[in-house]
C-alpha positions as CSV (number, residue, x, y, z in Angstrom):
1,X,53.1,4.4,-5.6
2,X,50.3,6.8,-4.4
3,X,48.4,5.8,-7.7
4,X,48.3,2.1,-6.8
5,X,47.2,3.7,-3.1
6,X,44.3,5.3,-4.8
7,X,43.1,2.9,-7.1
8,X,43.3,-0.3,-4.6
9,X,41.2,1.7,-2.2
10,X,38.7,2.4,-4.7
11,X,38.1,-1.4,-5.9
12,X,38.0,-2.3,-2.0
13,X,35.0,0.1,-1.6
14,X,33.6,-0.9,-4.7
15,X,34.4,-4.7,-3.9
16,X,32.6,-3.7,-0.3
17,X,29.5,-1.6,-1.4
18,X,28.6,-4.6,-4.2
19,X,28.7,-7.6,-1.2
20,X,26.8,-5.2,1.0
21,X,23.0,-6.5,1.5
22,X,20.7,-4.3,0.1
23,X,18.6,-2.3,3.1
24,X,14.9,-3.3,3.2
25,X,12.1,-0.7,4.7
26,X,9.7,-3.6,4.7
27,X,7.1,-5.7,2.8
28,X,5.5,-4.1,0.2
29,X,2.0,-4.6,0.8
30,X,0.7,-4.6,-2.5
31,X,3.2,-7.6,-3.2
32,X,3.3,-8.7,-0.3
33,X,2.2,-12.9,0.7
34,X,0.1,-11.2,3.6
35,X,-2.4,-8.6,2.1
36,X,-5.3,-9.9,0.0
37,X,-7.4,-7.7,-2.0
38,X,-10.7,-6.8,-0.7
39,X,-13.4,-7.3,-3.4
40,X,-16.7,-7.1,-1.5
41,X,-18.4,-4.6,0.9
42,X,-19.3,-7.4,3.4
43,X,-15.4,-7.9,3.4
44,X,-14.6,-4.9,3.7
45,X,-17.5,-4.4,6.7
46,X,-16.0,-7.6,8.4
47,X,-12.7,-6.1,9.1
48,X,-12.5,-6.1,12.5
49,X,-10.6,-2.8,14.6
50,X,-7.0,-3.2,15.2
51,X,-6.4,-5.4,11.5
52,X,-3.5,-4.6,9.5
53,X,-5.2,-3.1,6.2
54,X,-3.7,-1.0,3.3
55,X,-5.1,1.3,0.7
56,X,-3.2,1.5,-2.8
57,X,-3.7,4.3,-4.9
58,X,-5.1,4.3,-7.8
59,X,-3.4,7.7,-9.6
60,X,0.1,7.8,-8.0
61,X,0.5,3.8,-7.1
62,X,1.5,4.8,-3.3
63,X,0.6,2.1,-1.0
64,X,-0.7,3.5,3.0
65,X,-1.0,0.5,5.4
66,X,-2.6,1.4,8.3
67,X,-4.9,-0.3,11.3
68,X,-8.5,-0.5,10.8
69,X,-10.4,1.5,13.9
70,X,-13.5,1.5,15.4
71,X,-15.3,3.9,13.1
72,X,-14.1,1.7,9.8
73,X,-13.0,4.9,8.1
74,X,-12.0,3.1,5.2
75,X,-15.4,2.2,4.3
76,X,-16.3,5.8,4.2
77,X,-13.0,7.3,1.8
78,X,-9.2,7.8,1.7
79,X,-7.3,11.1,1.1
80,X,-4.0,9.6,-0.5
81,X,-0.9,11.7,1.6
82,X,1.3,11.5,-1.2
83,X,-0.9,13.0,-4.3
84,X,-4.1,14.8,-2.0
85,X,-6.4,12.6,-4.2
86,X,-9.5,12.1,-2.4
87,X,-11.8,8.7,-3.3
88,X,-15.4,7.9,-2.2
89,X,-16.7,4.7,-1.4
90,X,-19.4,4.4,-3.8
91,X,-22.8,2.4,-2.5
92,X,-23.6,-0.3,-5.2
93,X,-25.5,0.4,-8.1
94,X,-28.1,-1.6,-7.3
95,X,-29.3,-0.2,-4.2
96,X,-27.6,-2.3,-1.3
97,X,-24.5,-2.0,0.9
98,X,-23.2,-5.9,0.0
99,X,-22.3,-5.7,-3.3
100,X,-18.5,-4.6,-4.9
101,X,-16.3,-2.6,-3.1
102,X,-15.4,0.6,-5.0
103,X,-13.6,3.2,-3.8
104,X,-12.7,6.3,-6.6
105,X,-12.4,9.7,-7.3
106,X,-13.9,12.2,-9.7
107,X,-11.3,10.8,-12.4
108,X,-12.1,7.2,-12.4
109,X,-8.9,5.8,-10.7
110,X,-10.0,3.4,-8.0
111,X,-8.2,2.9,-5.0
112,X,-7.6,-0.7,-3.7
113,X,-8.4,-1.8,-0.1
114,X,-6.0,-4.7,0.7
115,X,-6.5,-6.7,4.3
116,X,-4.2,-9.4,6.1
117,X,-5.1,-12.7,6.1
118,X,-6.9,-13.6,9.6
């Protein structure tokens, strides 16, 4: 009797913990329908304080969403908080501030700067 006890309450939770909904933190931003990539500098300079905007690692994949301020930080570098990795903004090769957005570190990896759509 007890063994019938134990074993119908254990398919009922089981039963219960598979028709539970799955919790969701949020969007993820790289995936998400409302972050675009940012591919230029004169993108990236357009951006205006108090836009949604993300930075994607480019050595541990981690994903930082964040609001653009007034000082457009994100055109000067990002530390990553999860891995410490610190990327430059490089200025383009051939001399002006317009051209590609690049933002790496001493390694190579790139990180990504990722905006809303306005």
């Amino acid at each position: 009797m007890k063994l019938n006890l134990i074993i119908g309450t254990i398919l009922a939770l089981v039963m219960t913990m598979t028709a539970m909904p799955t919790a969701i933190a949020g969007p993820d931003p790289a995936n998400s329908d409302h972050f675009y990539p940012v591919k230029s500098m004169k993108e990236a300079e357009d951006i205006k304080p108090g836009a949604h905007i993300a930075m994607r690692c480019g050595k541990c994949g981690a994903v930082v969403t964040m609001i653009a301020d007034k000082e457009q930080s994100y055109l000067h570098g990002f530390t990553c908080p999860f891995c410490k990795d610190k990327f430059v903004v490089r200025q383009d090769p051939h001399g002006g501030g317009h051209g590609a957005y690049v933002c790496e570190d001493e390694s190579g990896h790139r990180a990504d700067l990722l905006k809303t759509q306005e």
